[in-house]
C-alpha positions as CSV (number, residue, x, y, z in Angstrom):
1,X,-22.6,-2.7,36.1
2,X,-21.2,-5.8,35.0
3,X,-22.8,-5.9,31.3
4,X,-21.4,-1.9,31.2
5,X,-17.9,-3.3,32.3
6,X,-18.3,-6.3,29.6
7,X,-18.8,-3.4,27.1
8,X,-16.1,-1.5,27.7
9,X,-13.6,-4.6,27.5
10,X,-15.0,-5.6,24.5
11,X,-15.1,-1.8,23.2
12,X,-11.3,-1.2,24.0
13,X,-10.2,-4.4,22.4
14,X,-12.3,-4.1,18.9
15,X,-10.5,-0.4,19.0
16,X,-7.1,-1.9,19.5
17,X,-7.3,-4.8,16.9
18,X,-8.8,-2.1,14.4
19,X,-5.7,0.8,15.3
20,X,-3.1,-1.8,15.6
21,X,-4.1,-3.5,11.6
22,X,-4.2,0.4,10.8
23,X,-0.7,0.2,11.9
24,X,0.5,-2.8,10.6
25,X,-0.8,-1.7,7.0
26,X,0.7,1.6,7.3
27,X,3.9,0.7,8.2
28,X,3.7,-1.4,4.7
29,X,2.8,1.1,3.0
30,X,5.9,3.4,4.1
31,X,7.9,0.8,3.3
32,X,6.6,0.1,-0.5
33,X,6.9,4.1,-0.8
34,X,3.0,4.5,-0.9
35,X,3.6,7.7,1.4
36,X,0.4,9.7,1.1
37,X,-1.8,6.6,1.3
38,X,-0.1,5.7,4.4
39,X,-0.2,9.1,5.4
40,X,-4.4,9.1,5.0
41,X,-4.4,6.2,6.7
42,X,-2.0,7.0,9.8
43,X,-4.8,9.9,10.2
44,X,-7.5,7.5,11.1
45,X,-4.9,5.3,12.6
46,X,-4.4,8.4,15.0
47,X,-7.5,8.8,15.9
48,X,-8.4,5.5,16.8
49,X,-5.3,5.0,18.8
50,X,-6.4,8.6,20.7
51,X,-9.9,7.0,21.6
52,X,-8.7,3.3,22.7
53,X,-5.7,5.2,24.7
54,X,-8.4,7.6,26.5
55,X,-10.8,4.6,27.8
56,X,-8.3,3.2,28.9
57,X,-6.4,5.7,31.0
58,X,-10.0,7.5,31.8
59,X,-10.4,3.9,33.9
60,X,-6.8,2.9,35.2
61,X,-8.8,1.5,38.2
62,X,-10.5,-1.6,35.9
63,X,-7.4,-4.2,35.3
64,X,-9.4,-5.9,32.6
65,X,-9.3,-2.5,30.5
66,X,-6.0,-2.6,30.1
67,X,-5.6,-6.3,29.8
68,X,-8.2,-6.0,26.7
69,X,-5.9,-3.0,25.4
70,X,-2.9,-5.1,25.2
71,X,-4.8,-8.4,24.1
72,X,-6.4,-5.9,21.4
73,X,-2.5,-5.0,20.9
74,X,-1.7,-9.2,20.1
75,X,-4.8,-9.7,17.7
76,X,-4.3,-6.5,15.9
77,X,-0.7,-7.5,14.8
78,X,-2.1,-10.9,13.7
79,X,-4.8,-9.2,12.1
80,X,-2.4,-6.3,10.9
81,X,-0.6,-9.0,8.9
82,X,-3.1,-11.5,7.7
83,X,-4.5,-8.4,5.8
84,X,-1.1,-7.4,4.4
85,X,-0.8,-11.2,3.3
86,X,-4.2,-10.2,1.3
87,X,-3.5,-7.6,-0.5
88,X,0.2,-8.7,-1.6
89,X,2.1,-5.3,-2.1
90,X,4.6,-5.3,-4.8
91,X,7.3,-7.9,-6.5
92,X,8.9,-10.9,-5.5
93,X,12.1,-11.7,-7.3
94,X,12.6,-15.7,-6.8
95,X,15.7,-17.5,-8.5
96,X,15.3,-21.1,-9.4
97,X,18.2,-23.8,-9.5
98,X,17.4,-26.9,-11.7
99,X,19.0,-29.9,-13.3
100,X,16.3,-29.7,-15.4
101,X,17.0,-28.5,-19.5
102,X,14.9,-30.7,-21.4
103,X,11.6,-29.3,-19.9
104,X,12.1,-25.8,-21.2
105,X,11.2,-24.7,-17.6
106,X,11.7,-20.5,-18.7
107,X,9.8,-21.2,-21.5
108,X,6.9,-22.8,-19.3
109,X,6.8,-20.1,-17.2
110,X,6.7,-17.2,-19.4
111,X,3.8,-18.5,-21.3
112,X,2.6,-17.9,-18.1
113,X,3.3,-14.3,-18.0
114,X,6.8,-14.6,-15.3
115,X,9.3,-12.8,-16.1
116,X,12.2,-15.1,-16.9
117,X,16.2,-14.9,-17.3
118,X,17.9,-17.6,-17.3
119,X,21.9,-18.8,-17.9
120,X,23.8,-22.1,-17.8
121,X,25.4,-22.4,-14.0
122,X,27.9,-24.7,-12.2
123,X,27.0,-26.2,-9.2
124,X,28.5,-29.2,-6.9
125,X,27.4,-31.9,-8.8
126,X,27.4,-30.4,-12.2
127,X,25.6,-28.3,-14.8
128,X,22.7,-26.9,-14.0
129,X,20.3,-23.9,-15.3
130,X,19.8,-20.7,-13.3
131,X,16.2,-18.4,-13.9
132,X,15.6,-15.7,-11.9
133,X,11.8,-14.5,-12.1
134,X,10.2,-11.7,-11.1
135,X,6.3,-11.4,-10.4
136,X,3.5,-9.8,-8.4
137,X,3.4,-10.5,-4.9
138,X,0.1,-11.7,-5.0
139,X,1.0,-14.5,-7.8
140,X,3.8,-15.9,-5.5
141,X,2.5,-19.2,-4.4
142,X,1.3,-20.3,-7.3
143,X,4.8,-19.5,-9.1
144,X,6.0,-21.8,-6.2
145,X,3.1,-24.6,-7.2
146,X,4.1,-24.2,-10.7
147,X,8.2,-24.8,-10.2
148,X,7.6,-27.3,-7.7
149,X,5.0,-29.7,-10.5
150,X,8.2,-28.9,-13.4
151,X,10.8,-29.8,-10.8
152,X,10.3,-31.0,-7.4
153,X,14.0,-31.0,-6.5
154,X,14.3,-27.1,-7.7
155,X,16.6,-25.1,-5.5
156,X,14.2,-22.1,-5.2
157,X,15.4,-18.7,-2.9
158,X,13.5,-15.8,-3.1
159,X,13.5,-12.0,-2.1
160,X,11.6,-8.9,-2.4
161,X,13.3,-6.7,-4.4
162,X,13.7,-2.9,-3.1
163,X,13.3,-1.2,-6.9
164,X,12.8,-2.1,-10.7
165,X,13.6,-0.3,-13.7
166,X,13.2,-1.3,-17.6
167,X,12.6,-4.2,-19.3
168,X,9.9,-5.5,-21.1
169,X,8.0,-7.3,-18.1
170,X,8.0,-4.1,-16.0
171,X,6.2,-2.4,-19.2
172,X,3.3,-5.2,-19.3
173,X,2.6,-5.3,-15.7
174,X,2.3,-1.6,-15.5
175,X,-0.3,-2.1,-18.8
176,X,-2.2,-4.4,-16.9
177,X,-1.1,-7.7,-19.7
178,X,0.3,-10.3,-17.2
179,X,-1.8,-12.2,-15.7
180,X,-5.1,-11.5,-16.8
């Protein structure tokens, strides 16, 4: 009885960690306007959620069900958002502060395949050059790396942004040039 009640817990939880990454990716993919990907996938997100729901209310009695369910709940937003972190949906638009003009920092970085637009700007303490660069999710961290080893003391703010249109970057990435 004990080894059958071991299974269940351990049943119930894989079921929950698997439904709530379903979840967590879906929800993504509403957001980045993927809509009948995440509708596919909130199909076998339903049904999974239908089966971990039933064991669990078939067996109110056994406590540790339902504690598995919601520890399932925990480790499948973790989970949920690890993968996301993996598979990097869409752009990241990051603008870059610098004191820096004779490294030709926008030229750097395009030879790199960023986009790059950049402009003289005023701050506090002086003149300083603006770049705002857009790029794949996916290539974020190592755009980061890359500003950081030009200019360590770069002001850098970034955001996702919600929708692109024209310009010569948006052309490449769609052709698959950038980055390759």
């Amino acid at each position: 009885m004990l080894e059958n009640s071991f299974m269940m817990v351990a049943i119930i939880l894989v079921i929950n960690i698997v439904y709530v990454s379903f979840f967590t990716i879906r929800m993504i993919l509403t957001l980045k306007g993927q809509r009948y990907l995440a509708a596919f996938l909130s199909m076998i997100e339903v049904v999974i959620y239908v089966l971990g729901l039933g064991l669990v209310l078939n067996n109110l009695n056994e406590i540790q069900n339902l504690i598995a369910y919601a520890v399932g709940y925990g480790i499948g937003v973790v989970v949920g958002m690890k993968i996301e972190e993996k598979l990097a949906l869409g752009y990241i638009t990051v603008n870059v502060i610098t004191t820096e003009y004779d490294k030709n920092l926008p030229g750097i970085l395009r030879e790199k395949g960023y986009g790059v637009t950049n402009w003289e700007a005023n701050g506090l303490e002086g003149d300083r050059m603006a770049m705002q660069i857009l790029t794949p999710r996916k290539f974020e961290l190592k755009l980061y790396d890359t500003i950081k080893n030009l200019d360590p003391k770069a002001f850098i703010i970034s955001y996702e942004p919600k929708s692109i249109h024209g310009g010569f970057w948006v052309k490449s990435v769609k052709r698959g040039k950038l980055f390759s």
